[in-house]
N, C-alpha and C positions, 0 to 999 in steps of 0.2 A: 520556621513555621510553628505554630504556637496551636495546640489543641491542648484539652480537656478531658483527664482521664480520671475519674472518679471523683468527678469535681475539684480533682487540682489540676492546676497549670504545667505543660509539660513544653519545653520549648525542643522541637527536633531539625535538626540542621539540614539546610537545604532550602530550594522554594519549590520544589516540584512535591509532588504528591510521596508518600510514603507506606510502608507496609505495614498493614494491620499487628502484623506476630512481631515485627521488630520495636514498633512501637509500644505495643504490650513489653514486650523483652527488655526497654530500653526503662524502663516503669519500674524495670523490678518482676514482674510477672513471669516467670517460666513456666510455673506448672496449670495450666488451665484445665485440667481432668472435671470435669463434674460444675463447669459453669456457664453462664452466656453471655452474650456481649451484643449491647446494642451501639448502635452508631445512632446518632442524631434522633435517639428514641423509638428507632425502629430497629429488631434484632436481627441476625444477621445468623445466616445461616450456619453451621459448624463446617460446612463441606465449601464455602465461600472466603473463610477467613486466612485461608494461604492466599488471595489472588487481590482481596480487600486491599484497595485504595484508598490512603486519606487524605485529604484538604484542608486548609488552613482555616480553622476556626471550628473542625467538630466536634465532636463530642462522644466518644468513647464511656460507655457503664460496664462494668466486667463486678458481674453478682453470680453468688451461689454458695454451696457450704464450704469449698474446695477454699477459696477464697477468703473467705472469714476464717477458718482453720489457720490460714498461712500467717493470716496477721494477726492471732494469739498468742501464734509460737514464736514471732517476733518481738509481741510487747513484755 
């Protein structure tokens, strides 16, 4: 299954639907403290995103300072 997570390409195996935090997790993203996250342009609740289902072609945005922090201390 092939979504969009921060505007790159993320291919995740399987064809059934997939879990929002794994998919994050599988990104590279573990610590999510201090951000949000929209699906398909629309955000997504914090108290929702253990239960979060995704489909094939959506669209994952995960912003905020936690986030941009992470990939400082990476570059």
């Amino acid at each position: 299954m092939l979504l969009t997570v921060n505007g790159a390409s993320v291919e995740v195996p399987g064809t059934g639907a997939a879990a929002l935090l794994d998919v994050l997790a599988a990104a590279g993203m573990h610590d999510l403290r201090g951000v949000a996250i929209a699906l398909d342009e629309e955000v997504v609740p914090r108290s929702h995103w253990p239960t979060c289902q995704l489909h094939e072609g959506q669209r994952i945005e995960v912003s905020g300072p936690a986030r941009a922090g992470r990939h400082e201390r990476e570059a």
